[in-house]
C-alpha positions in Angstrom: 11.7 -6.3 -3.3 12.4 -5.7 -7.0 12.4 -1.7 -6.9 11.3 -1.6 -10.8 8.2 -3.8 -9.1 7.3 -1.6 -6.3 7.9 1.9 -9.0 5.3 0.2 -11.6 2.8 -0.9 -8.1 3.4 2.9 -7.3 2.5 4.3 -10.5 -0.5 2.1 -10.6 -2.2 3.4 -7.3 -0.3 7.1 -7.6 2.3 7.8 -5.2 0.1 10.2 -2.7 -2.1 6.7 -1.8 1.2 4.8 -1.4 3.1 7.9 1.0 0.1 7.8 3.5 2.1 4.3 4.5 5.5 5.2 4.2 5.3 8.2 6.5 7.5 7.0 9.2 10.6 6.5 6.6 9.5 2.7 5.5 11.0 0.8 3.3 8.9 -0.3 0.0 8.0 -3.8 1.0 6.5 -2.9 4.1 4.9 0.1 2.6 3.4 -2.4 0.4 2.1 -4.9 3.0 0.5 -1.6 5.2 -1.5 -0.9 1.9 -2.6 -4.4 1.1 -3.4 -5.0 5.1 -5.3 -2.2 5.3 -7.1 -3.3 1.6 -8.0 -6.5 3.2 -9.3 -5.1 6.8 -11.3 -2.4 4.4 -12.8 -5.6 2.3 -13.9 -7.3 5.5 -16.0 -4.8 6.9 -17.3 -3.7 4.2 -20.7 -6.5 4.3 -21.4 -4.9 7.7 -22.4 -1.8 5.9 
């Protein structure tokens, strides 16, 4: 992954969202498909509310 990419995607959601993913010492791309899978499990349950 383009690091400039992943810096402007961090500055976008602010970097204490992003470090809830990257905990464990990951690397940006799959920091960045943790935040979007967990975007995408939020979306679906959110009709059951």
């Amino acid at each position: 992954m383009n690091p400039a990419f992943f810096q402007s995607i961090e500055s976008i959601l602010h970097t204490e969202r992003i470090d809830a993913y990257r905990q464990d010492g990951a690397g940006p791309s799959v920091t960045l498909a943790r935040y979007l899978l967990n975007l995408a499990l939020s979306e679906s349950l959110y009709p059951a509310l």
